[in-house]
C-alpha positions as CSV (number, residue, x, y, z in Angstrom):
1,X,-111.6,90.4,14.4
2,X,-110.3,90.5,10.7
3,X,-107.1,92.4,12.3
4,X,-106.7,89.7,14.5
5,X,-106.9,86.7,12.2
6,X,-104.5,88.3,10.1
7,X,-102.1,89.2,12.8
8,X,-102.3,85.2,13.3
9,X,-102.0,84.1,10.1
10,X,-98.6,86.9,9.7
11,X,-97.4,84.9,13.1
12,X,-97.8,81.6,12.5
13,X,-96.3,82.2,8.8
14,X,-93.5,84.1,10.4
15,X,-92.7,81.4,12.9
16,X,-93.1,78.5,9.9
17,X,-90.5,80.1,7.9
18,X,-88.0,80.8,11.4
19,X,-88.6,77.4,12.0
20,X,-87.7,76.3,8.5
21,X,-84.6,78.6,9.0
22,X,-83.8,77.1,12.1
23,X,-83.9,74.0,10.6
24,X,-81.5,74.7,7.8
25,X,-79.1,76.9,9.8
26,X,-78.8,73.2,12.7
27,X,-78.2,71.2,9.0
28,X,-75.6,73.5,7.9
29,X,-74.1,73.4,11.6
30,X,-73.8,70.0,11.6
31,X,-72.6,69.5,8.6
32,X,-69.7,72.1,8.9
33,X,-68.9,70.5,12.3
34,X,-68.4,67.2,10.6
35,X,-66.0,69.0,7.7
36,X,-64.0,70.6,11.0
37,X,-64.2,67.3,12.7
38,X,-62.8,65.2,9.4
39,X,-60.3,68.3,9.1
40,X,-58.6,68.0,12.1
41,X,-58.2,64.6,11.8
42,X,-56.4,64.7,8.7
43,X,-54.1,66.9,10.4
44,X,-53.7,65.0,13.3
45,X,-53.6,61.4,11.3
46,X,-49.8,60.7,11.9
47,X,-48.2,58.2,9.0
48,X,-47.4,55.0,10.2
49,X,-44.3,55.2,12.0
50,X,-41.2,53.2,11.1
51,X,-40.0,51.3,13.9
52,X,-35.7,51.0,13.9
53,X,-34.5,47.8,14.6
54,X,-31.6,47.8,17.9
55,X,-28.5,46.6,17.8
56,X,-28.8,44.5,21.6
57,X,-27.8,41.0,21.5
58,X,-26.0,41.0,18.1
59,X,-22.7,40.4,17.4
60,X,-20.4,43.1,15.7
61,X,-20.0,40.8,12.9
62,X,-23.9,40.2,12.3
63,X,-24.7,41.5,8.8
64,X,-27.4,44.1,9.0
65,X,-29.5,46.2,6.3
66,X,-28.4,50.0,7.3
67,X,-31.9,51.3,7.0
68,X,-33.6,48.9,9.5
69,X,-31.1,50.8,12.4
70,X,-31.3,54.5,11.2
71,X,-33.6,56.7,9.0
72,X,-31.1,59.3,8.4
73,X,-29.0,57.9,5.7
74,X,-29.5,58.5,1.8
75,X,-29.0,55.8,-1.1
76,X,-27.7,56.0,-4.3
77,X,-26.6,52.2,-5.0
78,X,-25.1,52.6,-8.2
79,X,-24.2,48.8,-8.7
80,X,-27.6,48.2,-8.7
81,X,-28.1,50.1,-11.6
82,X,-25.8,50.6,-14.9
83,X,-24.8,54.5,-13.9
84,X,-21.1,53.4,-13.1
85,X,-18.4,52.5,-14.3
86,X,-18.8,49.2,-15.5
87,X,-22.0,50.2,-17.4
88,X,-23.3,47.1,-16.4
89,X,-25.6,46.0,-13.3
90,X,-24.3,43.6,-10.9
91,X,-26.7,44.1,-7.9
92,X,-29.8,42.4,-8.4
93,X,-31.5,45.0,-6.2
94,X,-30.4,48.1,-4.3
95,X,-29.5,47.4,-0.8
96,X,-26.9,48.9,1.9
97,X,-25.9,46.2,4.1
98,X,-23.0,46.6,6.6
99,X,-21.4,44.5,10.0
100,X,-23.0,45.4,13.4
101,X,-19.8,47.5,13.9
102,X,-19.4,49.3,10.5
103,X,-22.8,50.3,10.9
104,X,-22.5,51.6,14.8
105,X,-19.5,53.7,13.5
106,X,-21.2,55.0,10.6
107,X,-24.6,56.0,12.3
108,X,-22.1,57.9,15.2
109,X,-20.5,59.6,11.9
110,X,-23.7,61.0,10.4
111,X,-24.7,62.5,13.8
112,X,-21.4,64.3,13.5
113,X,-22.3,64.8,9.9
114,X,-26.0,66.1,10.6
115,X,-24.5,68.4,13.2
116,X,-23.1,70.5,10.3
117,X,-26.3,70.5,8.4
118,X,-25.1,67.4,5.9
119,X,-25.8,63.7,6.0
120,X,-24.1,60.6,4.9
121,X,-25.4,59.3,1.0
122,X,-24.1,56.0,0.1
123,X,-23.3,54.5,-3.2
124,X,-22.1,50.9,-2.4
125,X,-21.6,49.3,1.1
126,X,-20.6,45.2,1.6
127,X,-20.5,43.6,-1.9
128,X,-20.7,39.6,-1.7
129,X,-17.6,38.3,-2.9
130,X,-19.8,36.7,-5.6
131,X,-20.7,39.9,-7.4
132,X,-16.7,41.0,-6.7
133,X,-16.4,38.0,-9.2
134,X,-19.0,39.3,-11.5
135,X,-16.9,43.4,-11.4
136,X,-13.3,41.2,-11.9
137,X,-14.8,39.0,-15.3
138,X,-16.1,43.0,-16.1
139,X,-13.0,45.0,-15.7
140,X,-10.3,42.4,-14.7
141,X,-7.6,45.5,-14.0
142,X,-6.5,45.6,-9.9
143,X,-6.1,49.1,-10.4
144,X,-9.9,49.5,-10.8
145,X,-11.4,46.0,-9.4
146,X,-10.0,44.0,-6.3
147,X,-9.0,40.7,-7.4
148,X,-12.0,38.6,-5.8
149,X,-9.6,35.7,-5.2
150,X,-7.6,37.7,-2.5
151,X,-10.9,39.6,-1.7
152,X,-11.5,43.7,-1.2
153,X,-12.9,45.2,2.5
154,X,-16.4,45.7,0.6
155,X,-16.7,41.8,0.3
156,X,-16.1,42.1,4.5
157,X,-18.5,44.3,5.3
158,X,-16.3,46.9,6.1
159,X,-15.8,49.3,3.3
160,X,-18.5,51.8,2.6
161,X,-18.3,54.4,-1.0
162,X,-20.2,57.6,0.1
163,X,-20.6,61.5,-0.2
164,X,-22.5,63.9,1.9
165,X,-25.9,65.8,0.8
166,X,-27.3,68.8,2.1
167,X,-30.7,68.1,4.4
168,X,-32.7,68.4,1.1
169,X,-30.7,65.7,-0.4
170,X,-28.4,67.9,-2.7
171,X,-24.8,66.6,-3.5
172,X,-21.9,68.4,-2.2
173,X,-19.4,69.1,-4.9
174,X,-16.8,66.6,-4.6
175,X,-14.8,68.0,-7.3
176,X,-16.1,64.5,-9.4
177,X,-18.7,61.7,-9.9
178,X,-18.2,58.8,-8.0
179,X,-15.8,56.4,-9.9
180,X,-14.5,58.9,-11.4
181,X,-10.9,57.2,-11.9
182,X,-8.2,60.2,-12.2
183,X,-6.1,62.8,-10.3
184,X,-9.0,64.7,-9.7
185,X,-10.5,62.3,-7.5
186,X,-6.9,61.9,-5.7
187,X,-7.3,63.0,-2.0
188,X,-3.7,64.9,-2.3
189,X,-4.6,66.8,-5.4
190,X,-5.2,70.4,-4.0
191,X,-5.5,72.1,-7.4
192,X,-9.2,72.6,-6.4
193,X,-11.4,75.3,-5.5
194,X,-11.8,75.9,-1.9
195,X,-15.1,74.9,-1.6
196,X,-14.2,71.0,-2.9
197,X,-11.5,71.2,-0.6
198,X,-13.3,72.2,2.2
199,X,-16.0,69.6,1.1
200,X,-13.7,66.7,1.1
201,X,-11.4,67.6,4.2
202,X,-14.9,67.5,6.4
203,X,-15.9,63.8,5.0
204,X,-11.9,62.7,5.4
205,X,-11.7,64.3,8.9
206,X,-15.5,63.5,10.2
207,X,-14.8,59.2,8.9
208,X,-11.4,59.3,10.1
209,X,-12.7,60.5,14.1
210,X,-14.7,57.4,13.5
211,X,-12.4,54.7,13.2
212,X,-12.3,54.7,9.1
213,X,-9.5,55.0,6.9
214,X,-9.5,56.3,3.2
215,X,-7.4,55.4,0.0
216,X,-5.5,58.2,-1.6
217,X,-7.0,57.9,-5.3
218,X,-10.6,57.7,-3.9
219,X,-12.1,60.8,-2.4
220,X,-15.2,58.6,-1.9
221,X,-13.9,55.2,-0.5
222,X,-13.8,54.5,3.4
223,X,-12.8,51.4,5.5
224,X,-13.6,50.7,9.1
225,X,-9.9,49.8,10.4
226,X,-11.1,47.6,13.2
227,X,-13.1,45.3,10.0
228,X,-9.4,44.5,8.0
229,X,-9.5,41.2,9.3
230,X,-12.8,39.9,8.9
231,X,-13.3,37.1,7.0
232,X,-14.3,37.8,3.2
233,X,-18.2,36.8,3.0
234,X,-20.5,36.0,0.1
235,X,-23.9,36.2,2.2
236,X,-26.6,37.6,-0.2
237,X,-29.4,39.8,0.8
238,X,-33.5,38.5,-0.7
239,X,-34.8,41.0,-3.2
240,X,-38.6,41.5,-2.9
C-alpha cells in the first residue's frame, strides 16, 4: 500500500511538473511565433511608394518639377547653394524645373544613359529670368553671365547644366568642376586622358541623339534645339 501511494504521489508530481513544462514550452511558442510574425512583416512592410506624375493633357510648354515625372535623376543645384562660381546663392531653394518637352527628351536620354550603367545629375535646369538678373548685377561679364535683358535658354526652360554619375551616385571625371571657366572645360580640347574623353563624348553624343545641342566652352551645358524660341519666362517655383 505504502508502494502504491508513493508511486502516486511520484505520478501526480511528475505530471504537475510536465504540465508546468507544457505550459512554458506553449508560452515560449507563442511568443516566438509573434517575433516570426512581427519579423516577416518588417520585411514585407514596403515604403510608401512615390507615385510619378504623367505628362497626358499638358502642353509641351507647361513648366514642370523634373522629379514629380521620373525618380531616376540626381541633383546637385549649385545655385541654390554658394559652391559656384559666383560664391553667392541666388536660388532660394533647390529645385529642377524644366518644359513638358525638355523634360520628355531628357527622361528618354537617361534611359539611354542608364543603359550604360550611368545616369543623368543635374546642376541647374530653367532659371527665372529674375534670378538671371540677380547672376548679371553678380558677374555682369557675357562671357560668363547671359545678359538677362536679351535672355539665356535656361530662363526658357530649355537649357539644362549636367554630368553623369555611376548607379551609386559617383561623378564621372569630366576632366573639371562644373563652372569651371577655361580650356579645359572646352569640348574641342583633346589634350585629355582617354577616360575624360571617352566620358565626355558619351554625354555629347547620348544629348545630342536627343534633340540637345551643346556650347563649345562648356562640357556641361545642353539646350533642347526645338526650346530656342520659347518665350523667356520668370515663373517662380514655392519653396516649402
Amino acid at each position: 500500500m505504502k508502494h502504491f501511494f508513493y508511486s502516486f504521489v511520484l505520478l501526480s508530481f511528475l505530471s504537475c511538473k510536465n504540465g508546468v513544462k507544457s505550459e512554458k514550452e506553449e508560452t515560449s511558442n507563442i511568443v516566438e511565433k509573434k517575433e516570426v510574425k512581427e519579423i516577416i512583416q518588417d520585411e514585407t512592410t514596403e515604403s510608401p511608394q512615390v507615385h510619378l506624375k504623367s505628362f497626358d493633357g499638358l502642353a509641351d510648354t507647361t513648366f514642370i518639377r523634373l522629379a514629380d515625372f521620373s525618380d531616376d535623376f540626381a541633383y546637385d543645384m549649385r545655385y541654390a547653394t554658394e559652391n559656384n562660381f559666383l560664391k553667392a546663392k541666388v536660388y532660394e531653394c533647390a529645385e529642377c524645373y524644366t518644359r513638358v518637352k525638355t523634360a520628355k527628351a531628357l527622361i528618354a536620354a537617361n534611359k539611354d544613359f542608364m543603359d550604360n550603367g550611368v545616369k543623368i545629375k543635374f546642376y541647374d535646369c530653367y532659371r527665372p529670368n529674375s534670378v538671371q538678373y540677380k547672376m548679371w548685377k553678380i558677374v555682369p561679364n557675357p562671357q560668363y553671365v547671359a545678359n538677362p535683358v536679351k535672355g539665356s535658354i535656361h530662363n526658357k526652360g530649355g537649357a539644362v547644366d549636367i554630368t553623369l554619375v555611376n548607379m551609386e551616385g559617383e561623378e564621372l571625371d569630366m576632366g573639371t568642376d562644373f563652372d569651371f571657366f577655361g580650356k579645359r572645360a572646352y569640348h574641342d580640347n583633346i589634350d585629355l586622358p582617354q577616360e575624360i574623353l571617352d566620358n565626355r563624348k558619351l554625354l555629347k553624343e547620348t544629348m545630342e541623339k536627343h534633340g540637345f545641342w551643346s556650347i563649345r566652352t562648356e562640357w556641361w551645358h545642353y539646350n533642347l534645339a526645338s526650346a530656342s524660341n520659347e518665350k523667356i519666362a520668370d515663373f517662380k517655383w514655392d519653396c516649402e
